[in-house]
DRENPANU-467614 format. One record per residue (C-alpha): residue number from 1; residue in one letter; y, z, x. Coordinates in steps of 0.05 Angstrom, whole numbers, plus 5000, padded with zeros to 4 digits. Example, Ala and Ser with C-alpha at 12.3 -4.5 7.8 and 13.67 -1.06 7.14 Angstrom:
2
NODE   k r   py   pz   px
NODE   1 A 4910 5156 5246
NODE   2 S 4979 5143 5273
END
This chain:
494
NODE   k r   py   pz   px
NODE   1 X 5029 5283 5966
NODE   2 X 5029 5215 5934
NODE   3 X 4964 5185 5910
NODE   4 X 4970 5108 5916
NODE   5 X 4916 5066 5880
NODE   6 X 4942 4998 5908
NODE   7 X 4962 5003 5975
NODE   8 X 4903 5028 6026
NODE   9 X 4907 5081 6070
NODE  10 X 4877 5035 6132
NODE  11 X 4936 4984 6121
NODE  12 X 4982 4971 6186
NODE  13 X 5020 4911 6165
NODE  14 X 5104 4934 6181
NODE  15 X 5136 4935 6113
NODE  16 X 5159 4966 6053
NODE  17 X 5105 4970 6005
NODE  18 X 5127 4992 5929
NODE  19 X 5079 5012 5874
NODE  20 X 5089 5019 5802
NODE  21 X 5054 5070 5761
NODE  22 X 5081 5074 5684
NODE  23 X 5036 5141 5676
NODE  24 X 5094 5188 5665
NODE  25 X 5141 5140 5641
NODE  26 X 5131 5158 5562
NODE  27 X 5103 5216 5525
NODE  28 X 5048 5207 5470
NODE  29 X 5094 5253 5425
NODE  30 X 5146 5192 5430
NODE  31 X 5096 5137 5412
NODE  32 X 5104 5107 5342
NODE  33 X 5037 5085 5306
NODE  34 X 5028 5009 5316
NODE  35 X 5026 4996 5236
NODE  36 X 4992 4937 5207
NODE  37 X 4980 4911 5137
NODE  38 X 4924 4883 5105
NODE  39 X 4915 4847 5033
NODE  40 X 4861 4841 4994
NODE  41 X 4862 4787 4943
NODE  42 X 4838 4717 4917
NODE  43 X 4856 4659 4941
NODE  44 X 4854 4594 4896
NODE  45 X 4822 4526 4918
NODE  46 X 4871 4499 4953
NODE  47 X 4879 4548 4997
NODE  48 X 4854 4535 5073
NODE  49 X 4843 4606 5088
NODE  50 X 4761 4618 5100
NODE  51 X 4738 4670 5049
NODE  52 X 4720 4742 5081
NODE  53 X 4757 4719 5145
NODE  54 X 4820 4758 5156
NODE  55 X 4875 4716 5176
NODE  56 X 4949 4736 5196
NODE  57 X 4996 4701 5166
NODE  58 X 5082 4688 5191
NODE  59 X 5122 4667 5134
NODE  60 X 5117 4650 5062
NODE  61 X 5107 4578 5076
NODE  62 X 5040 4593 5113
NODE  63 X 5021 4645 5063
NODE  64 X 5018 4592 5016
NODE  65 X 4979 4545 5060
NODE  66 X 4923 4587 5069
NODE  67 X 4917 4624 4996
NODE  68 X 4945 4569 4955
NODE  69 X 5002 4577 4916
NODE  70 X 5009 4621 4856
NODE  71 X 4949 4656 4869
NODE  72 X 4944 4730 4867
NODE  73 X 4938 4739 4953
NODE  74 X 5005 4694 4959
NODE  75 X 5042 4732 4907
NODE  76 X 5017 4797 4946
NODE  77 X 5033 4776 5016
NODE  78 X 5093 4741 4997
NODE  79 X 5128 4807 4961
NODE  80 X 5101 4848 5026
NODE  81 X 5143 4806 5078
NODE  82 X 5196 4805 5036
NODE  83 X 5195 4891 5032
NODE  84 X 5173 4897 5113
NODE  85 X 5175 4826 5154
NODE  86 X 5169 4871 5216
NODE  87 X 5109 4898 5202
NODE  88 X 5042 4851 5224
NODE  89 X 5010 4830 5159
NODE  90 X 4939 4793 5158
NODE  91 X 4912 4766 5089
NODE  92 X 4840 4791 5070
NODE  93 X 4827 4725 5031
NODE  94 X 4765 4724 4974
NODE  95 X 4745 4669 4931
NODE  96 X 4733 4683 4857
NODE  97 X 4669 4712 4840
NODE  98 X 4627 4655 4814
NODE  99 X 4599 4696 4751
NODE 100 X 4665 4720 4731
NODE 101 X 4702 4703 4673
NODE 102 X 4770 4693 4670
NODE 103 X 4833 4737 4618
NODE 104 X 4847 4687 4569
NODE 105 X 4914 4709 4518
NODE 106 X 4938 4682 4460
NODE 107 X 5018 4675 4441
NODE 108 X 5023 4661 4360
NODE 109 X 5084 4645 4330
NODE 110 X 5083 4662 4261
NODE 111 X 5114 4596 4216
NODE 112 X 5187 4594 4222
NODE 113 X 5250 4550 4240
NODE 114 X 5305 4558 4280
NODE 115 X 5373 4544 4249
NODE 116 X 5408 4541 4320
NODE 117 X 5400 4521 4385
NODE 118 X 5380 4568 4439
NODE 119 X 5351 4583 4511
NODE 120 X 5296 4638 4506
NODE 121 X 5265 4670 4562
NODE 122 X 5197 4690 4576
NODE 123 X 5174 4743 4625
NODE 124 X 5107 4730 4654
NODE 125 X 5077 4770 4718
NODE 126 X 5157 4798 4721
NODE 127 X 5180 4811 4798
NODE 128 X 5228 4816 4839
NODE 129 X 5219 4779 4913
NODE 130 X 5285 4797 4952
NODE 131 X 5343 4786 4907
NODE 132 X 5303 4729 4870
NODE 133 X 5272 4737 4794
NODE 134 X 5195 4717 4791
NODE 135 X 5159 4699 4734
NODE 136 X 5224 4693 4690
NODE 137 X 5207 4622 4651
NODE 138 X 5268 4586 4606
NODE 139 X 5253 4541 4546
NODE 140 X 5301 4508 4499
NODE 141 X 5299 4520 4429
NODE 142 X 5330 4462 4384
NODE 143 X 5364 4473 4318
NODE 144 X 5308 4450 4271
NODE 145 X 5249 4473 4314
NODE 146 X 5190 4498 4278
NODE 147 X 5139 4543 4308
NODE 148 X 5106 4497 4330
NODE 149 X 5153 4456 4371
NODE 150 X 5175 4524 4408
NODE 151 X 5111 4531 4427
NODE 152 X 5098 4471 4459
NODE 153 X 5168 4478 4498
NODE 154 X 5136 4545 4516
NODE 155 X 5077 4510 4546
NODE 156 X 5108 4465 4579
NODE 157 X 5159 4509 4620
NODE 158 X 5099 4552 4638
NODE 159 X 5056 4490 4658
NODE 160 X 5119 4468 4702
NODE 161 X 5116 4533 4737
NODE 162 X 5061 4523 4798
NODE 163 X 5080 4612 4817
NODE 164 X 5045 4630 4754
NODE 165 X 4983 4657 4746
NODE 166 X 4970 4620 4684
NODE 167 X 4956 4558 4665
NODE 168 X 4977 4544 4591
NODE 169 X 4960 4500 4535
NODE 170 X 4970 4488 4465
NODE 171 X 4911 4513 4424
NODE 172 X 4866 4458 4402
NODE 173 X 4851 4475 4325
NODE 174 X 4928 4516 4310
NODE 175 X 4992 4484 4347
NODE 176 X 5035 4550 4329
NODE 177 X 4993 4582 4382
NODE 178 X 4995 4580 4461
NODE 179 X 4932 4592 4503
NODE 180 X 4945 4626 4567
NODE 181 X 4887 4628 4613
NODE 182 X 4897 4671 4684
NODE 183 X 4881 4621 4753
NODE 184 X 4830 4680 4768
NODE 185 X 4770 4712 4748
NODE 186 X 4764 4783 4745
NODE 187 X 4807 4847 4722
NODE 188 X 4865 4821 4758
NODE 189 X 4883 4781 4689
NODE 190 X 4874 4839 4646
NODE 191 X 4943 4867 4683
NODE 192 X 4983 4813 4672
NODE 193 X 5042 4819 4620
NODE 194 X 5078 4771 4567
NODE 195 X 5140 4790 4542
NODE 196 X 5196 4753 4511
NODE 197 X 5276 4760 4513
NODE 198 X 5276 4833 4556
NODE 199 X 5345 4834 4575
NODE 200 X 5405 4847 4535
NODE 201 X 5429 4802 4501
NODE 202 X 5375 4744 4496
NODE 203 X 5333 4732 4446
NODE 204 X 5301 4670 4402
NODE 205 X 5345 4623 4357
NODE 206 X 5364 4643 4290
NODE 207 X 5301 4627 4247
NODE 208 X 5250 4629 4293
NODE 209 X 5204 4696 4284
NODE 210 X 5178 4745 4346
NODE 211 X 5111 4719 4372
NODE 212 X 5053 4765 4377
NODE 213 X 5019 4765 4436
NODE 214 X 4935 4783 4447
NODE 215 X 4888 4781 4498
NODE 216 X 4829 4743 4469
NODE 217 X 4784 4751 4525
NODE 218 X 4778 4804 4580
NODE 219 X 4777 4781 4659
NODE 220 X 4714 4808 4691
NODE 221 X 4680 4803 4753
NODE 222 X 4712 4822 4819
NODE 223 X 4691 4786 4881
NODE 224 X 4660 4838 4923
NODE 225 X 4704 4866 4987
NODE 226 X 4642 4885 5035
NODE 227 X 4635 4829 5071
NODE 228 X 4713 4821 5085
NODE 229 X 4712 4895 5106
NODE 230 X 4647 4885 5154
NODE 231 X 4680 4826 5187
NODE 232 X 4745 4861 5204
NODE 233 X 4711 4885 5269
NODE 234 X 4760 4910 5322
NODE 235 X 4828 4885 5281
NODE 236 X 4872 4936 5282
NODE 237 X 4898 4959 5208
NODE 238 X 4932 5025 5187
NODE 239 X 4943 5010 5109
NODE 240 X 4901 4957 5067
NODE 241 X 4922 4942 4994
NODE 242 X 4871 4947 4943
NODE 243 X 4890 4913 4874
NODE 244 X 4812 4919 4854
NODE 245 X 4793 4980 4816
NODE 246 X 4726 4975 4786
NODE 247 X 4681 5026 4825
NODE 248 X 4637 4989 4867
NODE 249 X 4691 4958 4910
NODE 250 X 4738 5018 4902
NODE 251 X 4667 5067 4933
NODE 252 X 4657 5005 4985
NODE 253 X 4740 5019 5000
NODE 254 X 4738 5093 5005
NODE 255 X 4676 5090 5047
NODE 256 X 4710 5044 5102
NODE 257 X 4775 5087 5104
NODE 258 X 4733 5152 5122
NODE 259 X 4692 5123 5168
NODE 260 X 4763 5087 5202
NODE 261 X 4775 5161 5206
NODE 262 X 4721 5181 5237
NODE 263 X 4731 5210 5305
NODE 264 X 4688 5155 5343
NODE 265 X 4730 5102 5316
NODE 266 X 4804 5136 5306
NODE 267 X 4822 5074 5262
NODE 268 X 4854 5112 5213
NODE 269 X 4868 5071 5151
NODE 270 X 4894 5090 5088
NODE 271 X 4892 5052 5022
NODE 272 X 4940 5039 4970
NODE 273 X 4929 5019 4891
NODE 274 X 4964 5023 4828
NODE 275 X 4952 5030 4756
NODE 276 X 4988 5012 4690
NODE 277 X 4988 5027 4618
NODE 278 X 4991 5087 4576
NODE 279 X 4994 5155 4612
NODE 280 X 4917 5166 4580
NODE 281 X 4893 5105 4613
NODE 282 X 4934 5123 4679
NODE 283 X 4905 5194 4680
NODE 284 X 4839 5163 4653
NODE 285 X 4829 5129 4727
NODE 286 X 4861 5179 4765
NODE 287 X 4806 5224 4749
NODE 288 X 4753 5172 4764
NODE 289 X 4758 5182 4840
NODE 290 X 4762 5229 4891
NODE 291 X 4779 5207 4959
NODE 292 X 4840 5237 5007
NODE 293 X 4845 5157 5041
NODE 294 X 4871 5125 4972
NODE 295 X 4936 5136 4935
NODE 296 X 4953 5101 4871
NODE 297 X 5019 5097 4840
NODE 298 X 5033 5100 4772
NODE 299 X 5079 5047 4735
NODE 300 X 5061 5056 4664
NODE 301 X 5089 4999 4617
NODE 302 X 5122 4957 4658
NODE 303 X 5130 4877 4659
NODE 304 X 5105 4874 4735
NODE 305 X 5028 4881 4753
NODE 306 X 4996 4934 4778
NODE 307 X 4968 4893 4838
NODE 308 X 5033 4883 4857
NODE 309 X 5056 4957 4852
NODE 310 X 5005 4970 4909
NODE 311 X 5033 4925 4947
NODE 312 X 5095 4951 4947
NODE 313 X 5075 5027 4950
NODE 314 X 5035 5009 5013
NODE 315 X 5105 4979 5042
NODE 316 X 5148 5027 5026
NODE 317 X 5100 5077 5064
NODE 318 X 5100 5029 5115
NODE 319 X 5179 5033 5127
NODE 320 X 5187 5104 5126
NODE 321 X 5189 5120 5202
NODE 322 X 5176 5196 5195
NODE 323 X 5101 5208 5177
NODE 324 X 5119 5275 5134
NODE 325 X 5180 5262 5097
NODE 326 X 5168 5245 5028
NODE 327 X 5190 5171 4986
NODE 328 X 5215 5212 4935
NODE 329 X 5268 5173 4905
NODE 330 X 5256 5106 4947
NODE 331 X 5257 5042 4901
NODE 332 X 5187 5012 4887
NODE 333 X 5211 4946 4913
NODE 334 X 5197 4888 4878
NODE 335 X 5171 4929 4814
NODE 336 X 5205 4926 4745
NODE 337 X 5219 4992 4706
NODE 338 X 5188 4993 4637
NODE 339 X 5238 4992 4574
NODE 340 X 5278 5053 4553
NODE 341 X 5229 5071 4499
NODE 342 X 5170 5061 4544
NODE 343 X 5188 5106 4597
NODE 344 X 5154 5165 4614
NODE 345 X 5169 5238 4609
NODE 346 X 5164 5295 4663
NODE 347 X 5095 5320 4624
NODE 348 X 5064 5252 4629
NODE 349 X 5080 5250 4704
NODE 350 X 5063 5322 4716
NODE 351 X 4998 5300 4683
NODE 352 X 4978 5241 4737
NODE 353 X 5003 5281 4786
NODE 354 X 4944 5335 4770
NODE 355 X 4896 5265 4759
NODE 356 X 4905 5234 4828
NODE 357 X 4966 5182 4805
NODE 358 X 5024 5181 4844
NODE 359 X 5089 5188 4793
NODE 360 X 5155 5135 4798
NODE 361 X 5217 5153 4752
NODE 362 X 5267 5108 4727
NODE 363 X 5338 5119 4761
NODE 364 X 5391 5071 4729
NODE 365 X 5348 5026 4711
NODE 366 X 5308 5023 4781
NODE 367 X 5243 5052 4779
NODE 368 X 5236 5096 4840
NODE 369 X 5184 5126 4873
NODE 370 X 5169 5203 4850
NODE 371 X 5117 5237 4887
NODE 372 X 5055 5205 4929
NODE 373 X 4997 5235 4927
NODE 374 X 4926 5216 4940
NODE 375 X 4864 5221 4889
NODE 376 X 4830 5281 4931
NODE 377 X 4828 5337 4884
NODE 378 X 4759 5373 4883
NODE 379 X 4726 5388 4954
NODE 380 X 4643 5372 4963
NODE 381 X 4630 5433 4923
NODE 382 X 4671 5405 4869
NODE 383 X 4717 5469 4871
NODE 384 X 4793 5446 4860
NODE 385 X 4820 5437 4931
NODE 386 X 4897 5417 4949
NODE 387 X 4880 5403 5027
NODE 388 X 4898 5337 5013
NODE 389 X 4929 5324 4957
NODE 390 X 5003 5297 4984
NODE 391 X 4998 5228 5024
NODE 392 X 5040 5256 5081
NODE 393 X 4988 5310 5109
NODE 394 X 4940 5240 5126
NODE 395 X 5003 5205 5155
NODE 396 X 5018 5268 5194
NODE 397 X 4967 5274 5220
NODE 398 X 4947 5211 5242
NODE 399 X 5019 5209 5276
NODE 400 X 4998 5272 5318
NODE 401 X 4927 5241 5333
NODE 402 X 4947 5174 5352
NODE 403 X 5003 5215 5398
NODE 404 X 4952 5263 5422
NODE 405 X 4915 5206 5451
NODE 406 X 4964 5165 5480
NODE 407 X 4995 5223 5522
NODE 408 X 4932 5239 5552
NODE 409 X 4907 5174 5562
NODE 410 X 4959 5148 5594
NODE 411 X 4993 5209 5636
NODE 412 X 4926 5217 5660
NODE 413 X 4886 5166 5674
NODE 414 X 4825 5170 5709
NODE 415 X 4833 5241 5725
NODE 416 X 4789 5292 5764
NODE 417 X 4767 5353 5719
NODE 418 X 4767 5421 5756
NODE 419 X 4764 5493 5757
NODE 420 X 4840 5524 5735
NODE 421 X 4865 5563 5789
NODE 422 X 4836 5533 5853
NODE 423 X 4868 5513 5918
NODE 424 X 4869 5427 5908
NODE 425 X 4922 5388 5949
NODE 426 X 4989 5363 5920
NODE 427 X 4983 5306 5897
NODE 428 X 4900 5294 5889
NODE 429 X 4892 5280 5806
NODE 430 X 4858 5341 5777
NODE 431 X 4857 5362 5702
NODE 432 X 4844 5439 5692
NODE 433 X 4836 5476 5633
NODE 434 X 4900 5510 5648
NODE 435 X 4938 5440 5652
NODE 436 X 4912 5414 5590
NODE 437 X 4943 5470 5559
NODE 438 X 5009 5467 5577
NODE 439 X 5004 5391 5559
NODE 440 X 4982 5406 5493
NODE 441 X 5041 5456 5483
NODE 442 X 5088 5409 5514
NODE 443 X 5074 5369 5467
NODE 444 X 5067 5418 5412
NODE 445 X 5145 5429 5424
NODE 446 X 5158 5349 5419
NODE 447 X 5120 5356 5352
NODE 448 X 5169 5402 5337
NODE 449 X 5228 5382 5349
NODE 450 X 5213 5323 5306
NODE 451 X 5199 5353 5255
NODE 452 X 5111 5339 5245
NODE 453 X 5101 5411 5261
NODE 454 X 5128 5478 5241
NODE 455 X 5106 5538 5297
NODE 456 X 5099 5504 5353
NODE 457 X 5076 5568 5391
NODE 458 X 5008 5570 5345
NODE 459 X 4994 5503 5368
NODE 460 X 4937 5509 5414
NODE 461 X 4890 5558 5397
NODE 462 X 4833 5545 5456
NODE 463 X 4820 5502 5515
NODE 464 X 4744 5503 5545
NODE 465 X 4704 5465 5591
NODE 466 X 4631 5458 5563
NODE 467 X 4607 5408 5602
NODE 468 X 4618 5379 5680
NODE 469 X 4661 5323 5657
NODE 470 X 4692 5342 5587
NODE 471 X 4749 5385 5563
NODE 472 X 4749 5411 5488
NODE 473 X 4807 5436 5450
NODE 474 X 4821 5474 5391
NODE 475 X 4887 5450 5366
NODE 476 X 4910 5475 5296
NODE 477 X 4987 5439 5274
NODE 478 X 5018 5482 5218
NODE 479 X 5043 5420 5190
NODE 480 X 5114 5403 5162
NODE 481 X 5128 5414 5085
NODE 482 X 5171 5376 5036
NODE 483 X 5232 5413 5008
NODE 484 X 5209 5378 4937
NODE 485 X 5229 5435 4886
NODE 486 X 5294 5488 4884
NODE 487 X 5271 5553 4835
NODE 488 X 5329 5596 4812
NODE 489 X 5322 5654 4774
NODE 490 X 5398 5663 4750
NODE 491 X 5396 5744 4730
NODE 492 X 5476 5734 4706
NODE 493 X 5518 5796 4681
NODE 494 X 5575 5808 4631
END
């Protein structure tokens, strides 16, 4: 017997009289996570954005508009659209910290003339957005230049480039030297990289000696990400790049991602850093946290920035459609592989893989993404614990919740809840015990078939009623597994 919800029973009016109901249309085990990004970063004067008020943001030409060009949030955003426009990104803009200090370097050329004419090439913040080089700064080197001159055609080509992050002079008290001083305050500057001539084949004039390049003063002083987090409210967002990694706002991250998991909520949100340098100051950070909602990738020595790694590692997540197949072997978009001799070996990414840092490898060239993983490694007794260790198991299972919820929600909405087994008349809406159960296993088989689940048959494990008006169940998902390793023990014969 039908149940309609529009048309009353008392209604006499000749006619033909049609509702819609969409209930069983779909299945929650069909329904793909609504994913949405958000950025953390500054924002420079000039940008319109309010600080601490997220914002979402359309194309490029907007992104600059509200962060201000150059800055670190319109590098960030712009790289993300560029790796996933179809995916809903909102900036989290932050002013500077007013008691920060900004990274301050110093490029010296040592005394020297060039006996040629030449273009050189300087690689500052190196990127790649789309098919287009960033941070990739020509200057002309005239035969009879002295170290001087070169470095005031350095300065200049970096001053004529309003995408930097620097804004360059020519040192007051020694002309041979360039002062390079980042747009921002805080750590943000300590990442950024100057190199010289990186591609085969360039290099400076004849004559004219490799520069040495220092960082004279350390960025400090993050702006702090609570208040941006607390006004967030209701806005729906399943991955948020971090770039900041001193503890306070990294603990104030962490804290927001388990509570977005927390079953009262259901936001779900997982975050996404990155880390550079040496495999000892890689591992040195990895071991520093703790939390199964953050994964940091790994990108050693290369020209790009580590904020801008995250970015892309969040992105890449982001595309892959099927929440427990790995990236292994996915480009990190946008992200420059270090030099030949800087690359790392399979016992310094086996090392941050056992630190909480997510490895990349170099693949012609390319640097590719490894294995993701998230910092959890110890569990509240601090015993070693691998629960959580690979970022798929979250992403799983957030896929199955987030399915889990639609299919009940919406196949059965406003529902009676009764004894299993009694006599109720076709077509009056009654949930039993007994028909939650063969939901859940229905949808235990869709799980399945696509692959989030192994055993579908273990599923369910128990289906009660404890109360007049609620339903509990024990589920347990034997989740899928990555086929990540091949072991052969070859016992030949002769």
């Amino acid at each position: 017997m039908a149940t309609f919800t529009q048309i009353p029973s008392n209604w006499r009016v000749p006619g033909g009289y049609i509702e819609v109901d969409g209930s069983q249309a779909t299945s929650g085990a069909t329904a793909e996570i609504p994913r949405a990004i958000g950025i953390l970063g500054q924002k420079l004067n000039d940008g319109d954005a309010a600080a601490n008020t997220p914002v979402r943001v359309f194309s490029d030409a907007e992104i600059e508009t509200k962060a201000g060009r150059g800055s670190m949030l319109a590098k960030m955003a712009k790289l993300a659209r560029r790796i996933t426009p179809e995916t809903p990104l909102f900036l989290l803009p932050l002013d500077d910290d007013s008691n920060g200090v900004q990274a301050v370097y110093h490029v010296t050329l040592p005394a020297s003339t060039a006996t040629e004419s030449r273009i050189a090439r300087a690689y500052i913040d190196y990127h790649w957005l789309g098919v287009q080089k960033q941070g990739v700064i020509e200057f002309t080197i005239d035969n009879g230049d002295d170290q001087d001159d070169v470095i005031a055609a350095f300065v200049a080509a970096v001053s004529a480039d309003e995408d930097l992050l620097f804004a360059a002079a020519v040192d007051g008290s020694n002309a041979n030297v360039a002062v390079l001083t980042c747009r921002h305050k805080g750590g943000v500057g300590n990442d950024l990289t100057i190199k010289f001539n990186l591609n085969q084949g360039e290099r400076f004039a004849a004559g004219i000696k490799e520069p040495t390049v220092s960082r004279q003063t350390d960025g400090s002083g993050n702006p702090d990400v609570s208040t941006v987090l607390d006004n967030l409210g209701e806005l729906w967002l399943t991955d948020l790049v971090a770039p900041y990694r001193d503890s306070s706002n990294l603990t104030a991250l962490e804290t927001f991602a388990r509570e977005s998991w927390d079953a009262l909520v259901q936001k779900e949100v997982h975050l996404f850093s990155a880390v550079s340098g040496t495999v000892g100051d890689m591992t040195t950070f990895g071991l520093t946290r703790n939390s199964e909602f953050l994964s940091v990738v790994g990108i050693g020595k290369s020209p790009s920035s580590a904020y801008l790694a995250a970015v892309s590692l969040a992105c890449v997540d982001v595309s892959e459609p099927h929440p427990a197949r790995s990236l292994e072997g996915l480009p990190l978009e946008g992200i420059v592989a270090a030099a030949t001799e800087d690359q790392l070996s399979d016992a310094d990414r086996n090392s941050m893989l056992h630190s909480g840092v997510s490895s990349t490898t170099v693949v012609a060239g390319t640097l590719r993404i490894q294995k993701t993983i998230t910092t959890y490694r110890v569990n509240s007794v601090g015993s070693p614990d691998e629960a959580f260790l690979d970022r798929q198991t979250l992403k799983t299972l957030m896929a199955i919740n987030y399915a889990s919820r639609v299919h009940f929600r919406t196949k059965y909405p406003r529902y009676l809840l009764g004894e299993s087994g009694r006599n109720y008349d076709p077509g009056v809406p009654v949930m039993t015990a007994e028909l939650a159960t063969a939901e859940w296993m229905q949808l235990a088989d869709q799980f399945e078939r696509r692959g989030w689940i192994e055993t579908a048959d273990k599923f369910v494990k128990e289906v009660t009623r404890p109360g007049a008006n609620t339903l509990d169940s024990v589920i347990q998902p034997d989740l899928m597994n990555r086929f990540e390793q091949l072991r052969v023990l070859n016992l030949f014969k002769r």
